[in-house]
The first five atom37 places (N, CA, C, CB, O) and aatype in JSON, in Angstrom:
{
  "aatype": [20, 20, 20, 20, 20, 20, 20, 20, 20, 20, 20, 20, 20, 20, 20, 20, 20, 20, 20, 20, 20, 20, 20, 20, 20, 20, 20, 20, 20, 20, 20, 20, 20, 20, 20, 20, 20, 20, 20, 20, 20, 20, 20, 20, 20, 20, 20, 20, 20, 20, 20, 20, 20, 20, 20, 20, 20, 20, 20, 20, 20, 20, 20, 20, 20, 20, 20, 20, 20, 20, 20, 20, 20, 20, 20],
  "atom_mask": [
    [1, 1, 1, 1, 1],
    [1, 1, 1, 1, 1],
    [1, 1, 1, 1, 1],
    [1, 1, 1, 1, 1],
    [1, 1, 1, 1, 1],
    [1, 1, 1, 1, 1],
    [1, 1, 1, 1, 1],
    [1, 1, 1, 1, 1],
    [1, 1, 1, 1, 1],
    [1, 1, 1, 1, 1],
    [1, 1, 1, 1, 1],
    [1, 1, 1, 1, 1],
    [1, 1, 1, 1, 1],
    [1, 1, 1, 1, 1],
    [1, 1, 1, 1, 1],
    [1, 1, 1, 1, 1],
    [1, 1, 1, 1, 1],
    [1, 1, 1, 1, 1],
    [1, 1, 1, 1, 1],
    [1, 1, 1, 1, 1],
    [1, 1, 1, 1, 1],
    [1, 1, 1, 1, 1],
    [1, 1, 1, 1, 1],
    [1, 1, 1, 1, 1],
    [1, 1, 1, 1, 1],
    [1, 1, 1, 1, 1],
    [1, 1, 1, 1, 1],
    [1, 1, 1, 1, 1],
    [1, 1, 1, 1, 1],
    [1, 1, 1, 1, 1],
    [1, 1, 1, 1, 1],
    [1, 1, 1, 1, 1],
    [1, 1, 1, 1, 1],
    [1, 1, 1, 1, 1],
    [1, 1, 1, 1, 1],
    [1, 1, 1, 1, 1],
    [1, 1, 1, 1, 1],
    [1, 1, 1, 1, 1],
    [1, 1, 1, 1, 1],
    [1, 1, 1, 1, 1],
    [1, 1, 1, 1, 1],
    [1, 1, 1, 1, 1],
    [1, 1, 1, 1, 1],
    [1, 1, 1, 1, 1],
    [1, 1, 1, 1, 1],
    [1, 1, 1, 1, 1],
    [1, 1, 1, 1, 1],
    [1, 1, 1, 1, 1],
    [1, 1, 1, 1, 1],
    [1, 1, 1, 1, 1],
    [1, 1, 1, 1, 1],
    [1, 1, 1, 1, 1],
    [1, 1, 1, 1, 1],
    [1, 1, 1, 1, 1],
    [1, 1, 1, 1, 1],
    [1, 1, 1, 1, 1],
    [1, 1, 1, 1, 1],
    [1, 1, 1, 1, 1],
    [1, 1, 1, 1, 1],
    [1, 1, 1, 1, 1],
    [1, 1, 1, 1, 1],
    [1, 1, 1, 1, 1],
    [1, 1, 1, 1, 1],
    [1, 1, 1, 1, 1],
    [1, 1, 1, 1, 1],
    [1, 1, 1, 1, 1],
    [1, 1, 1, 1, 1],
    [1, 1, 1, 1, 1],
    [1, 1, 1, 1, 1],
    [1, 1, 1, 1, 1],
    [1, 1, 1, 1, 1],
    [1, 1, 1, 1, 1],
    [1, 1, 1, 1, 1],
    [1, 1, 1, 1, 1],
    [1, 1, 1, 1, 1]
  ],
  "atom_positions": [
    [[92.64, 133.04, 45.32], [93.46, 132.73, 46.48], [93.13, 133.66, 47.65], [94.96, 132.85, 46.13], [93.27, 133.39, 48.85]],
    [[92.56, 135.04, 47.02], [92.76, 135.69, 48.18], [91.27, 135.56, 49.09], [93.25, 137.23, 47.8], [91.24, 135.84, 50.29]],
    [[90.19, 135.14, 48.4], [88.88, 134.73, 49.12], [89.4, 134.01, 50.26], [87.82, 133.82, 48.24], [89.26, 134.38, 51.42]],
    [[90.23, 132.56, 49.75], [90.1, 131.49, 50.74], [90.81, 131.89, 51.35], [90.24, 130.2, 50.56], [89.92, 132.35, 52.06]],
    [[92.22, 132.4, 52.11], [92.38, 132.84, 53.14], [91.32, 133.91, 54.13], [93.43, 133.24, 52.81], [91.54, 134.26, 55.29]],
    [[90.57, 134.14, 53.6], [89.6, 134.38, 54.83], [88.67, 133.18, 55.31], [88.61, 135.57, 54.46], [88.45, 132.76, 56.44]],
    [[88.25, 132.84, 54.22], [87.35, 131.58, 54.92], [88.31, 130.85, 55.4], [86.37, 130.61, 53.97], [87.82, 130.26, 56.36]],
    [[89.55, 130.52, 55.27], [90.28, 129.67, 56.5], [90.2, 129.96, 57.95], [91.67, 129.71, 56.34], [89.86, 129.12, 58.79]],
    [[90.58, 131.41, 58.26], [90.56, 132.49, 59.16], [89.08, 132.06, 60.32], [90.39, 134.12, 58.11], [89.14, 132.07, 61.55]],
    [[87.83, 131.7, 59.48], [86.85, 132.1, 59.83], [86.16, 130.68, 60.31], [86.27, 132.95, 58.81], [85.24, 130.59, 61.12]],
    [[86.86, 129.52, 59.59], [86.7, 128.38, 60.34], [87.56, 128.15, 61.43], [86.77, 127.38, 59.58], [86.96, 127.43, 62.23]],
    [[88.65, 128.42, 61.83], [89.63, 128.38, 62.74], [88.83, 128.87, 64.14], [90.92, 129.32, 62.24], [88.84, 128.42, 65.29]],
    [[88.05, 130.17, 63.42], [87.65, 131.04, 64.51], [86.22, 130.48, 65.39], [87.4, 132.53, 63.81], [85.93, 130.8, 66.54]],
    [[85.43, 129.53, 64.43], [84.38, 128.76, 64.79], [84.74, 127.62, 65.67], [83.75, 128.33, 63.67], [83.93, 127.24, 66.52]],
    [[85.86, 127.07, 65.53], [86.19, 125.81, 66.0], [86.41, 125.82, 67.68], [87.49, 125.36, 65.2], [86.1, 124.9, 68.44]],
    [[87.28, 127.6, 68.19], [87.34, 127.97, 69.45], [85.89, 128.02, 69.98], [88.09, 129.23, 69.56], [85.88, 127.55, 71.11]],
    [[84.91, 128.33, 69.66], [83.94, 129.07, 70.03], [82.97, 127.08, 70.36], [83.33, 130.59, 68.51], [82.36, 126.58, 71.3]],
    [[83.36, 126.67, 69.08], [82.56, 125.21, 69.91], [83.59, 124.65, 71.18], [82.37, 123.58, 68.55], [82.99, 123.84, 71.88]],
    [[84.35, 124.78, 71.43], [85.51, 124.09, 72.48], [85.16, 124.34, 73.4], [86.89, 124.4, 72.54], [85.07, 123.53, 74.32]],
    [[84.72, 126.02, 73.53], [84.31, 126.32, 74.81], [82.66, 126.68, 75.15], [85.19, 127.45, 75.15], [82.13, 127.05, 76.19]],
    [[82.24, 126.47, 74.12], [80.84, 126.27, 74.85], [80.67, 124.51, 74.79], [79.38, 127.23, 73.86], [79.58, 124.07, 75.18]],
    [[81.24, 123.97, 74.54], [81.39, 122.49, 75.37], [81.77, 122.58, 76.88], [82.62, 121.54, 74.68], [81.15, 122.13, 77.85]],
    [[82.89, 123.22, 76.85], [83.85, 123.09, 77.8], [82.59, 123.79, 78.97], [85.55, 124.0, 77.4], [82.42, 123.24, 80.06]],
    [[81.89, 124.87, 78.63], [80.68, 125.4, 79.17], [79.42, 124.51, 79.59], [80.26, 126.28, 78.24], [78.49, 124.86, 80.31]],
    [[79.56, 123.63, 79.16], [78.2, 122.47, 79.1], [78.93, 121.98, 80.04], [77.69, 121.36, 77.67], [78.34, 122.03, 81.12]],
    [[80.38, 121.33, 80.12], [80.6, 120.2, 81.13], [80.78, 121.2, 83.03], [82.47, 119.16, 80.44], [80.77, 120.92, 84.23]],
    [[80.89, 122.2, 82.29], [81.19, 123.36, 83.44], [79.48, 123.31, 84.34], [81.64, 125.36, 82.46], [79.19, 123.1, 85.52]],
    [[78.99, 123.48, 83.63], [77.65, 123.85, 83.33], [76.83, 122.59, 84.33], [77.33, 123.82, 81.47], [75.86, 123.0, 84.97]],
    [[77.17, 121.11, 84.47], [77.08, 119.91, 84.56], [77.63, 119.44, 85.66], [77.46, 119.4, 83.61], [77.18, 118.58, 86.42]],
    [[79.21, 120.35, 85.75], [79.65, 119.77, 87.2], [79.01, 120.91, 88.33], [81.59, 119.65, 87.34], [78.7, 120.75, 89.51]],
    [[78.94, 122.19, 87.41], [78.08, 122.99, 88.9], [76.73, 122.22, 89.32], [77.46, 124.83, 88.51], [76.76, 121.74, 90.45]],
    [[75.69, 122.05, 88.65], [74.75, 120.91, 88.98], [75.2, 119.95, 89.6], [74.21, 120.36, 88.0], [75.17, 120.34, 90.77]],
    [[75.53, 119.12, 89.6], [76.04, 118.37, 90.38], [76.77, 118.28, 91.92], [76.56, 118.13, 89.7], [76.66, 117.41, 92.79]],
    [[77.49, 119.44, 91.89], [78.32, 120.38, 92.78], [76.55, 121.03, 93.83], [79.51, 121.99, 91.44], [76.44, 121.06, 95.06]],
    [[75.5, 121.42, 92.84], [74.26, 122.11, 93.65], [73.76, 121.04, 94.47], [72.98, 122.72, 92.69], [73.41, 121.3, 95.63]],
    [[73.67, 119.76, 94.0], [72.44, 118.62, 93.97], [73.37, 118.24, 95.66], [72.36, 116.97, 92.14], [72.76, 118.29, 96.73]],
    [[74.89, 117.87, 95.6], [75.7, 117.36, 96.15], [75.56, 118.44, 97.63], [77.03, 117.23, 95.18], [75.69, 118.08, 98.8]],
    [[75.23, 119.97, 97.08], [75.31, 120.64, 98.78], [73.76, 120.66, 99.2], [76.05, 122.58, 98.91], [73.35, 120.74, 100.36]],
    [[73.11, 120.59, 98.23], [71.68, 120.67, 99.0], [71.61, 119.27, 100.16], [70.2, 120.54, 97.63], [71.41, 119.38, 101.36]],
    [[71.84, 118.01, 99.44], [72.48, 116.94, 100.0], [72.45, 116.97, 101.5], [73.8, 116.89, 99.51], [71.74, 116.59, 102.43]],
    [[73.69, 117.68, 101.26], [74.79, 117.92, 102.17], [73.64, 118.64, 103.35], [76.25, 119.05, 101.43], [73.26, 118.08, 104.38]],
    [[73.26, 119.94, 102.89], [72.42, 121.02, 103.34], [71.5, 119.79, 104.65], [71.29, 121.9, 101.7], [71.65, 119.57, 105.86]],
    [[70.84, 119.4, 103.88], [69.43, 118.5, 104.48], [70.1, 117.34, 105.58], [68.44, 117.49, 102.93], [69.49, 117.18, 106.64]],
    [[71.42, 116.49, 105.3], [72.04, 115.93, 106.31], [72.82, 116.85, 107.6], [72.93, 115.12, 105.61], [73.61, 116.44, 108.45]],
    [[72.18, 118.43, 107.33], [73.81, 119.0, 108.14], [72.28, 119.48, 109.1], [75.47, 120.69, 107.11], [72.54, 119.77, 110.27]],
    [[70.62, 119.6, 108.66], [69.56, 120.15, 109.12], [69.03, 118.8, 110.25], [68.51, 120.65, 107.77], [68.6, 118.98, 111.39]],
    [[69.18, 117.71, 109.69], [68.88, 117.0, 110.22], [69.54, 116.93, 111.51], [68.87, 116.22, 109.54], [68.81, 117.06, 112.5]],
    [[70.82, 116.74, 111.67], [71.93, 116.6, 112.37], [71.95, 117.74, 113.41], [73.1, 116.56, 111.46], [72.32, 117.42, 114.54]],
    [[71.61, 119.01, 113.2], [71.24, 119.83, 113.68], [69.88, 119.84, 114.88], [71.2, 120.42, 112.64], [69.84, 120.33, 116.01]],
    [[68.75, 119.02, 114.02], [68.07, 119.01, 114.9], [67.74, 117.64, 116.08], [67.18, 119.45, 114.22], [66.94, 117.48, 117.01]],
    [[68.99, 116.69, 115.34], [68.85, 115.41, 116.87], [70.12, 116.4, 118.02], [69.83, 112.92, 116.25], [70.2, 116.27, 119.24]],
    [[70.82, 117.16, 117.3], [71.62, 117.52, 118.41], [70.38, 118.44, 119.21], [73.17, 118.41, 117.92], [70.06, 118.17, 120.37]],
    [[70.04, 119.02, 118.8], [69.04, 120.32, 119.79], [67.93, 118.89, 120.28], [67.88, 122.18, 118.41], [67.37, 119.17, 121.35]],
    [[67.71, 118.14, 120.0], [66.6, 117.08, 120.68], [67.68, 116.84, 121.73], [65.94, 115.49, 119.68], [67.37, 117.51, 122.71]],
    [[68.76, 116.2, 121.94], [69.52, 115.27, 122.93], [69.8, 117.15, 123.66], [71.29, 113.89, 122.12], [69.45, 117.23, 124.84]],
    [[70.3, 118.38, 123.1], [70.24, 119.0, 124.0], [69.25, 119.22, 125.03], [70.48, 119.72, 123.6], [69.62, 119.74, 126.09]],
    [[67.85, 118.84, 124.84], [66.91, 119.3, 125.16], [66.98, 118.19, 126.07], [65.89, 119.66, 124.27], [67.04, 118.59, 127.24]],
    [[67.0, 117.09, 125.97], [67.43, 116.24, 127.11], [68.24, 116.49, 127.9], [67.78, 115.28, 126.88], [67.87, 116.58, 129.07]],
    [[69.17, 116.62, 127.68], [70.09, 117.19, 128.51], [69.89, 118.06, 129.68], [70.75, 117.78, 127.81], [70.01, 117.84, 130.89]],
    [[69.61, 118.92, 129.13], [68.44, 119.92, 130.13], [67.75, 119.43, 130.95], [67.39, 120.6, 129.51], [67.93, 119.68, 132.14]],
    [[66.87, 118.69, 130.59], [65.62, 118.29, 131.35], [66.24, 116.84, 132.53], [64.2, 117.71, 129.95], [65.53, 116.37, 133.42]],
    [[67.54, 116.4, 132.26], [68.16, 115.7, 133.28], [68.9, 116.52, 134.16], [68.96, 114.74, 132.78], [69.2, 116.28, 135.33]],
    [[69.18, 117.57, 133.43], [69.88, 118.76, 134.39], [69.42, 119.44, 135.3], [70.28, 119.7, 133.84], [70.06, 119.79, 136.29]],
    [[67.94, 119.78, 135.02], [66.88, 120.16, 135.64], [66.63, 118.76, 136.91], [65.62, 120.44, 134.39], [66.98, 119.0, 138.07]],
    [[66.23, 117.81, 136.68], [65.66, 116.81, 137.63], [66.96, 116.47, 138.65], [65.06, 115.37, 136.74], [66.69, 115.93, 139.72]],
    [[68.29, 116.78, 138.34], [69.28, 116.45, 139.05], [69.16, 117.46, 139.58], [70.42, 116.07, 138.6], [68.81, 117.12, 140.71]],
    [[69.23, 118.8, 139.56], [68.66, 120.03, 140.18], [67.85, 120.26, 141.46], [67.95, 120.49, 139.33], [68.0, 120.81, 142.55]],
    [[66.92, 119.57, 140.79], [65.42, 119.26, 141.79], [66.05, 118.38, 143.08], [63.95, 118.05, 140.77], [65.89, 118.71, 144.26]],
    [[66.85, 117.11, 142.59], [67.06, 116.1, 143.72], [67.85, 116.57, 144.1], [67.28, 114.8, 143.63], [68.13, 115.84, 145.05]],
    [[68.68, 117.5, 144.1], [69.98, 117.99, 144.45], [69.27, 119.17, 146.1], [70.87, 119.02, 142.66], [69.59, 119.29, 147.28]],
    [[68.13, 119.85, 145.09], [67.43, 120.52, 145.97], [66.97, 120.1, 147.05], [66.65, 120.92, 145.54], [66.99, 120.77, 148.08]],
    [[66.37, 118.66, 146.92], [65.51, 118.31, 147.59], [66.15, 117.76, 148.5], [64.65, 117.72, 147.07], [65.76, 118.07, 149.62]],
    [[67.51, 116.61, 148.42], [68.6, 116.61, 149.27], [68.88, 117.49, 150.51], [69.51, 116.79, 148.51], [69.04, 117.03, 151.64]],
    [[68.92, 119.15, 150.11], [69.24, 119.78, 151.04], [68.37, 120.2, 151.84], [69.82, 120.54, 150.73], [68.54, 120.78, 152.91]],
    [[67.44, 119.91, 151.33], [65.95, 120.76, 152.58], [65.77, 119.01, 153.23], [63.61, 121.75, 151.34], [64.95, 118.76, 154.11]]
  ]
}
């Protein structure tokens, strides 16, 4: 009797240890996912970034020519 109360003890104690290295795998699975989802993110926020600095750059360069005629107006 007195063996098997340890081996009870010792399966009990195995059973936590798979729960959470599952629980570790799905952890494990949503951070991946969570990575894939900001790189994503990352590359739409680079893009976006660079039509705004293009239309800024327009911007400019109409700012500039309104400049010019503005100049040229006064002389």
């Amino acid at each position: 009797m007195a063996t098997q109360v340890p081996t009870q003890q010792n399966e009990n104690a195995v059973q936590p240890e798979q729960q959470s290295y599952k629980h570790a795998q799905q952890l494990q699975a949503i951070q991946q996912m969570d990575q894939q989802q900001l790189d994503q993110l990352k590359q739409q926020l680079a893009h976006q970034m660079q039509a705004l600095d293009q239309q800024q750059q327009a911007i400019d360069q109409q700012q500039q020519q309104l400049n010019q005629q503005a100049g040229f107006q006064h002389h």
